[in-house]
Backbone as a printed PyTorch tensor [residue, N CA C, xyz], in Angstrom:
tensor([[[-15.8720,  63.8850, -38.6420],
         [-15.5290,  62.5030, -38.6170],
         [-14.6610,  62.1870, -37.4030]],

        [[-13.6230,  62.8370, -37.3770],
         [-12.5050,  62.7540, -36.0880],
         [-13.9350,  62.5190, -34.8130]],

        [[-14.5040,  63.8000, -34.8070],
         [-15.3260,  63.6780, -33.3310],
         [-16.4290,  62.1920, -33.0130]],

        [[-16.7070,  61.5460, -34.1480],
         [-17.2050,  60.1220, -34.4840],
         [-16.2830,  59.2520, -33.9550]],

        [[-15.3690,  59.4090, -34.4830],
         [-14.3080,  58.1370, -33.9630],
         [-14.0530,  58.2560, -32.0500]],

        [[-14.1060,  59.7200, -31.6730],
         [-13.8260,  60.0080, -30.7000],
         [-14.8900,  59.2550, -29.6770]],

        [[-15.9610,  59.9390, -30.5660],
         [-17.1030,  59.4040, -29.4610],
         [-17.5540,  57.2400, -29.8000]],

        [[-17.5510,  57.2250, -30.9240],
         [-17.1220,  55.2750, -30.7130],
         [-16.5170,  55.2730, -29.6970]],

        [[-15.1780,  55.3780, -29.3490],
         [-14.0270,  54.9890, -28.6700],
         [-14.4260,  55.1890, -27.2320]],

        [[-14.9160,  56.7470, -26.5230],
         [-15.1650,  56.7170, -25.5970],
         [-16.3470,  55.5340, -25.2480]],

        [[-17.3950,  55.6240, -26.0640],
         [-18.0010,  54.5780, -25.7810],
         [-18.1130,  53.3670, -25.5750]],

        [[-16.8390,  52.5350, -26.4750],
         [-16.3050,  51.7730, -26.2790],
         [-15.3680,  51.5570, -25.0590]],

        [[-14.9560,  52.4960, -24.8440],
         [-14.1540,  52.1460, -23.1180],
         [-15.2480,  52.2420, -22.1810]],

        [[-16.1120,  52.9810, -22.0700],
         [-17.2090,  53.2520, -21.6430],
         [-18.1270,  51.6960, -20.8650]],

        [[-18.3650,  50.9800, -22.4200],
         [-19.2680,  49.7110, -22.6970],
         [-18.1560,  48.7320, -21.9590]],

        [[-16.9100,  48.7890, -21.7540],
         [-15.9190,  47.8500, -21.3520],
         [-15.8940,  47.6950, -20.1330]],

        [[-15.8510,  49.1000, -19.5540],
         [-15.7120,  49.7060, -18.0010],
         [-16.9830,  49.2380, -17.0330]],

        [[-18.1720,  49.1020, -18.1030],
         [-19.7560,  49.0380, -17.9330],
         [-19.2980,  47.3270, -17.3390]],

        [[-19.2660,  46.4750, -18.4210],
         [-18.9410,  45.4120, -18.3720],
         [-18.2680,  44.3680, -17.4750]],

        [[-17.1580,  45.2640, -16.7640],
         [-16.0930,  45.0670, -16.1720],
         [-16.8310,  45.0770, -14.2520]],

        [[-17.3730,  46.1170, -13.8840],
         [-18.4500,  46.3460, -13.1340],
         [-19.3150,  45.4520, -12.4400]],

        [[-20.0780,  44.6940, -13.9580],
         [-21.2290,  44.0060, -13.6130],
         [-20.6770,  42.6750, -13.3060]],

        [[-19.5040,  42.4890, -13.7920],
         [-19.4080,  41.1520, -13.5710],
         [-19.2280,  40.4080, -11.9660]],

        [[-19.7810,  39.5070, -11.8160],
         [-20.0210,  39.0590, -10.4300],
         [-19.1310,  38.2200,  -9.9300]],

        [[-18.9090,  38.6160,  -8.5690],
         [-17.7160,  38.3910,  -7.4730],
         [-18.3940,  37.1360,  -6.7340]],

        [[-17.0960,  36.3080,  -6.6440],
         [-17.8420,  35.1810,  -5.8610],
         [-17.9410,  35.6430,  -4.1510]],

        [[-19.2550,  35.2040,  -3.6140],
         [-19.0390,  35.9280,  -2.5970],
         [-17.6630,  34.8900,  -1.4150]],

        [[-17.8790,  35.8040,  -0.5080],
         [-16.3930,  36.0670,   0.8000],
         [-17.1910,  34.8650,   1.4210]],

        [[-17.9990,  34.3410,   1.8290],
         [-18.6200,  34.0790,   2.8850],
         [-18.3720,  32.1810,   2.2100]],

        [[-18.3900,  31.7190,   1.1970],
         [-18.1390,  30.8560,   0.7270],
         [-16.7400,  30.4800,   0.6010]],

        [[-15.7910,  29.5380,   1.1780],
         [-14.7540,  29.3910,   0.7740],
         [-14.0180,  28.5480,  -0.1980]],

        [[-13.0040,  29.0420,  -0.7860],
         [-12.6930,  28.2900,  -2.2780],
         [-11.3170,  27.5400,  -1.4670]],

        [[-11.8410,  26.5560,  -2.2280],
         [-10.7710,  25.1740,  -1.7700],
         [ -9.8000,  24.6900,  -3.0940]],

        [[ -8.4190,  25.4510,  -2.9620],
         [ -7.5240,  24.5650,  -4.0250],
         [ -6.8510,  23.2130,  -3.5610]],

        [[ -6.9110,  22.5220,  -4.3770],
         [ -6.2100,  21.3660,  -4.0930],
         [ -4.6020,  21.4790,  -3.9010]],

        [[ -4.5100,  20.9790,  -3.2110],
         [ -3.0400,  21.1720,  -2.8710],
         [ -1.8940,  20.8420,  -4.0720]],

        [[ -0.7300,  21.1330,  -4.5790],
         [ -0.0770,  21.0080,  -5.0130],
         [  0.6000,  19.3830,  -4.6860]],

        [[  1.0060,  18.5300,  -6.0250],
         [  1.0810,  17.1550,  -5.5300],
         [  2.4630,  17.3310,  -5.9330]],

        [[  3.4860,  17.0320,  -5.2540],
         [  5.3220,  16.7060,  -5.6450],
         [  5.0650,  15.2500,  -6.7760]],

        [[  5.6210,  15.8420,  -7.8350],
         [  5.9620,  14.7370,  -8.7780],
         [  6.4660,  13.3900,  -8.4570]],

        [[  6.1460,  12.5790,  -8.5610],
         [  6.7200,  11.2760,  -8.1850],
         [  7.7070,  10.9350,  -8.6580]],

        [[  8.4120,  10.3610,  -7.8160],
         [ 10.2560,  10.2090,  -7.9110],
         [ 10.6480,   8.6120,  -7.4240]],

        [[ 10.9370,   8.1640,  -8.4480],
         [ 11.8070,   6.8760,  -8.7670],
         [ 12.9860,   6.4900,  -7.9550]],

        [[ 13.6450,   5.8530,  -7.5440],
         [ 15.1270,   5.6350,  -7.1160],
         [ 15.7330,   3.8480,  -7.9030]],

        [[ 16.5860,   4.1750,  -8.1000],
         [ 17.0350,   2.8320,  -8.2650],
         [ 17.1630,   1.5990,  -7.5840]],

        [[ 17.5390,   2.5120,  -6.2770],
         [ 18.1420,   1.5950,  -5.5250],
         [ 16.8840,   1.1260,  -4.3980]],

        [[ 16.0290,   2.0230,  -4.2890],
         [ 14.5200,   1.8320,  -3.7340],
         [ 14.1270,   0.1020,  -3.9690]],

        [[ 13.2330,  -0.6870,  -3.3900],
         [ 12.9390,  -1.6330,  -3.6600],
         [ 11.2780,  -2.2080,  -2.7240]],

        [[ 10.5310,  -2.6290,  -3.2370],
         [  8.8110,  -2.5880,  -2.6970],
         [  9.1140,  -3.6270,  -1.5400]],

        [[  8.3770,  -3.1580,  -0.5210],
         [  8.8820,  -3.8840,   0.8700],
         [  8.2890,  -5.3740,   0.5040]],

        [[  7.2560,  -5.5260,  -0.0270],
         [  6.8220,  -7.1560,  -0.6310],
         [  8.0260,  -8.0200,  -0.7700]],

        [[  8.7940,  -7.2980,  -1.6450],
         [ 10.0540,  -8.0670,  -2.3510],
         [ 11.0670,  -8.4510,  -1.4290]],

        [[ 11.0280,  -7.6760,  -0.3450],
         [ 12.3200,  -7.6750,   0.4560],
         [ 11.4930,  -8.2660,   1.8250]],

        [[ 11.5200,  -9.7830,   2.1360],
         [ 10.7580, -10.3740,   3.3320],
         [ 11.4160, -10.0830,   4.3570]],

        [[ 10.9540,  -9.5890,   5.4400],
         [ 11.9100,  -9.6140,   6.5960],
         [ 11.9080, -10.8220,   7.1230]],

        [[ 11.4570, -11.8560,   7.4880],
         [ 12.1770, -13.0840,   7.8190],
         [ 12.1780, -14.3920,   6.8090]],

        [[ 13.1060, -14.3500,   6.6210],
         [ 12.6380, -16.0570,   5.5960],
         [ 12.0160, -17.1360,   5.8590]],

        [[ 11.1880, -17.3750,   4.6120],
         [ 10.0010, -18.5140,   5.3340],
         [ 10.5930, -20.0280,   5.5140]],

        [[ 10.2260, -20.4860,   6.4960],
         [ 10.8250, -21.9590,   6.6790],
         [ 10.0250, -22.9240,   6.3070]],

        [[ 10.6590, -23.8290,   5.2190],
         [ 10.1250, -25.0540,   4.3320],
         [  9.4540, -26.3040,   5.0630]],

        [[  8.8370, -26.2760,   5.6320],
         [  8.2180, -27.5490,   6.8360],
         [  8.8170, -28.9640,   6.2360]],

        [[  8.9650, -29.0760,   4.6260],
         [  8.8170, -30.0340,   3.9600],
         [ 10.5330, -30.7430,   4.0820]],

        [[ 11.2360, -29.3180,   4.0870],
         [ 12.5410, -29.8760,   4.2980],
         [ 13.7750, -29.2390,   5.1120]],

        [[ 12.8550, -28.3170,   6.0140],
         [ 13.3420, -27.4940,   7.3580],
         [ 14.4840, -28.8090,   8.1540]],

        [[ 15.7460, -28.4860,   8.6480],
         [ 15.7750, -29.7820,   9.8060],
         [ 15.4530, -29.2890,  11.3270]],

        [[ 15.6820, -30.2410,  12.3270],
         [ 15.2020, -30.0710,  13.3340],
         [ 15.5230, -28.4380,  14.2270]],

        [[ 16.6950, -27.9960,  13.7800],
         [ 17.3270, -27.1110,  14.6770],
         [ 16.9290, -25.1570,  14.1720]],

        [[ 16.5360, -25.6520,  12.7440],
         [ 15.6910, -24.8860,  11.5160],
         [ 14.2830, -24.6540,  12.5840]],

        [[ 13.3340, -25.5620,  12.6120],
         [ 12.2480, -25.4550,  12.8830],
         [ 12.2170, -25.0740,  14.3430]],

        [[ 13.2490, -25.2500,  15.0820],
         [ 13.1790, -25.3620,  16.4290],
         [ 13.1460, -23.5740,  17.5040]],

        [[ 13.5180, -22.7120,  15.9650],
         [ 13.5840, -21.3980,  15.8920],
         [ 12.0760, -20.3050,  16.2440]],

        [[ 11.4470, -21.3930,  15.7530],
         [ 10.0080, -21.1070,  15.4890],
         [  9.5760, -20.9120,  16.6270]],

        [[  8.6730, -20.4400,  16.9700],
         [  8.2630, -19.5160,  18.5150],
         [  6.9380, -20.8870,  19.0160]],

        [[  7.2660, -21.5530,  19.9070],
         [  6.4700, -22.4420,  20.4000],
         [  6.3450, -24.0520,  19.9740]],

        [[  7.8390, -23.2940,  19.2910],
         [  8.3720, -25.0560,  18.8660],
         [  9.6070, -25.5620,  19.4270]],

        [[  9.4250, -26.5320,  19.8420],
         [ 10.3730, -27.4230,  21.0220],
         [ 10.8000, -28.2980,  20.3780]],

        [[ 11.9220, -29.1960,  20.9310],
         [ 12.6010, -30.4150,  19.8250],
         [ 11.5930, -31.9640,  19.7160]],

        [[  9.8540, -31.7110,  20.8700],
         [  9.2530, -33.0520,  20.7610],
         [  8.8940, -32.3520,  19.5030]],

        [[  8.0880, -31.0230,  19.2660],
         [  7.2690, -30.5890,  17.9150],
         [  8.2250, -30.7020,  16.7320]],

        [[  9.6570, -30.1470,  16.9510],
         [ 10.5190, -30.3720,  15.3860],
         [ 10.4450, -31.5390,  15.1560]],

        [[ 10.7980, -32.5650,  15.6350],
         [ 10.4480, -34.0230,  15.8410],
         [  9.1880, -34.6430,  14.7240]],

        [[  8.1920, -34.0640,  15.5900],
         [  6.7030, -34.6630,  14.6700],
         [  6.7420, -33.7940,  13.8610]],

        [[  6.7500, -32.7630,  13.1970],
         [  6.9040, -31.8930,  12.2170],
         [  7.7980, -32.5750,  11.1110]],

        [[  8.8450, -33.4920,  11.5010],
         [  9.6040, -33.8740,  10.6730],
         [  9.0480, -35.5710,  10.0990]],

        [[  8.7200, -36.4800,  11.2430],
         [  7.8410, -37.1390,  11.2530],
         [  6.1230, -37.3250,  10.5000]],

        [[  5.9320, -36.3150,  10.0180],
         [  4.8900, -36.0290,   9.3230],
         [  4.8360, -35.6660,   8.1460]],

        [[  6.0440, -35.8400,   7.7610],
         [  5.9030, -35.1920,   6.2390],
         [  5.8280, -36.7150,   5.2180]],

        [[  5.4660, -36.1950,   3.5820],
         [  5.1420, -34.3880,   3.7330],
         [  4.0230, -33.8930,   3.4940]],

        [[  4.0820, -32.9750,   3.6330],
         [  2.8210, -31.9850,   3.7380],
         [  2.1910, -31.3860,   2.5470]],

        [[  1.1450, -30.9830,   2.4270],
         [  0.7630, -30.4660,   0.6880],
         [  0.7750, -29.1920,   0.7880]],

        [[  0.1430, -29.0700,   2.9620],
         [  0.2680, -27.7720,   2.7840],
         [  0.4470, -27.4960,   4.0420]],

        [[  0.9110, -25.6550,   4.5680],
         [  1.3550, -25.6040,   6.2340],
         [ -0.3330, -25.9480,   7.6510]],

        [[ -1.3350, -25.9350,   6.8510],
         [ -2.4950, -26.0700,   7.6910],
         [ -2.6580, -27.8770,   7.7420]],

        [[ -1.5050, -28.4600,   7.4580],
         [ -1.9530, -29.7820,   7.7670],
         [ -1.3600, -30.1490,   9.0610]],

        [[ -0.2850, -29.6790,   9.7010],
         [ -0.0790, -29.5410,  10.9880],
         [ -1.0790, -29.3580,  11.7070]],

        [[ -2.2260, -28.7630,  11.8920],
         [ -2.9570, -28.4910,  12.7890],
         [ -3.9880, -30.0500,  12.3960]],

        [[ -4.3200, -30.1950,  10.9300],
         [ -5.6510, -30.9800,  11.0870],
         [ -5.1930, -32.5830,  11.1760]],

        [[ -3.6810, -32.8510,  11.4130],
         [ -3.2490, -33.6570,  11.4470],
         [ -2.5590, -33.6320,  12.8260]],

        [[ -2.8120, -32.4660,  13.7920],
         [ -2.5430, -32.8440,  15.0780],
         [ -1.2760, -32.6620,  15.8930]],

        [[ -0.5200, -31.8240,  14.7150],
         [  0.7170, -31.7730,  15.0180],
         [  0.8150, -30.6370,  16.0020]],

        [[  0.2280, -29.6320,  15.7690],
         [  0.3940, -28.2390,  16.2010],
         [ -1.0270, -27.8310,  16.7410]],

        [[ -0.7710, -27.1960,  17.6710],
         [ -2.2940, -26.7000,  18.6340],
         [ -2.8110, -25.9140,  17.6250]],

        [[ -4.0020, -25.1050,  17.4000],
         [ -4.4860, -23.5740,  16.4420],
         [ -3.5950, -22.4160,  16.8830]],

        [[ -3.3200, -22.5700,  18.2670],
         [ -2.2670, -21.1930,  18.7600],
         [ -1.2250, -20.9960,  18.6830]],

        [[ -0.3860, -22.5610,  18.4270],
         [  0.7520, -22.0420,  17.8710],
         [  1.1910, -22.3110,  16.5480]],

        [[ -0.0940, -23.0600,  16.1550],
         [  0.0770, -22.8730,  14.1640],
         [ -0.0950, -20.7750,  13.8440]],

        [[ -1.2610, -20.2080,  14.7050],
         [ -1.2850, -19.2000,  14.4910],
         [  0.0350, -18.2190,  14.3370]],

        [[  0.9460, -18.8760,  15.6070],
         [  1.9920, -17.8680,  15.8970],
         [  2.9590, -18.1410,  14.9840]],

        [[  2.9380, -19.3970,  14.4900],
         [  4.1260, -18.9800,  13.1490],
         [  3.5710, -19.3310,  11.5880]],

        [[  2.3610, -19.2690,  11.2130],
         [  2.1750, -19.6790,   9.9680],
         [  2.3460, -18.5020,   8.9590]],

        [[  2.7390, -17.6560,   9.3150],
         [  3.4750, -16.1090,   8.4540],
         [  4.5890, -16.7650,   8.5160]],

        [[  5.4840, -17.2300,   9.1750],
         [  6.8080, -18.0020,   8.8010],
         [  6.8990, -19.0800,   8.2820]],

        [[  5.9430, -19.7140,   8.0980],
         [  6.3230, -21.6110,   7.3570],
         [  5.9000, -21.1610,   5.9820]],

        [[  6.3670, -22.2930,   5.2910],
         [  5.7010, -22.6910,   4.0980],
         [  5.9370, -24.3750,   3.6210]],

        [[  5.0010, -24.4180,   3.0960],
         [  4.7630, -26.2440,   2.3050],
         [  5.3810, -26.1730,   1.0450]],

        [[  6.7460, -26.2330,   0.5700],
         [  6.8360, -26.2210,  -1.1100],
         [  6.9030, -27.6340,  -1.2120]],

        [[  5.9640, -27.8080,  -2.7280],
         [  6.0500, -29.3770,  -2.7990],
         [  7.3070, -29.7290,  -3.9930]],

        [[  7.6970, -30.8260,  -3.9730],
         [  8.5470, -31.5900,  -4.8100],
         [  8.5420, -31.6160,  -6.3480]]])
């Protein structure tokens, strides 16, 4: 009986070793791509989304005064003038279709204006 158990066992390491063998290697010639490790994302308090934080403040066309608007890049005191003269406005593209402002220099500051209405 002992020599039974003996020979299971060898066979069993045997059948393992067999096993161990056959199993197939990915080949070398193919390369395995891990994804990189991603750093956990990290919060701050004091952090704040650049959206929120405007770098220049927008100027109100509706109730800007002359010396306000006059800041504006291609605006002179005849344009603060009719700018002020024209109101009000519903919205900042009525300067142009109302003649106030060329297309080139509505272009150059209409990231800075805004029309708030009443």
């Amino acid at each position: 009986m002992l020599k039974t158990l003996m020979l299971a066992a060898a066979l069993g390491l045997a059948g393992t070793a067999a096993m161990a063998q056959t199993v197939t290697q990915p080949s070398t010639t193919t390369p395995t791509t891990r994804p990189a490790p991603t750093a956990p994302a990290t919060t701050t308090p004091s952090a704040t989304p650049a959206a929120t934080t405007p770098a220049v403040q927008l100027i109100d066309i509706n109730s800007a005064t002359e010396a306000e608007l006059r800041v504006l890049p291609g605006i002179g005191e005849a344009r603060a003038k009719a700018i002020i003269a024209g109101r009000p406005y519903r919205g900042k593209d009525e300067l142009v279709r109302k003649n106030i402002l060329t297309q080139g220099v509505y272009d150059g500051i209409q990231a800075r204006i805004i029309a708030r209405q009443r």
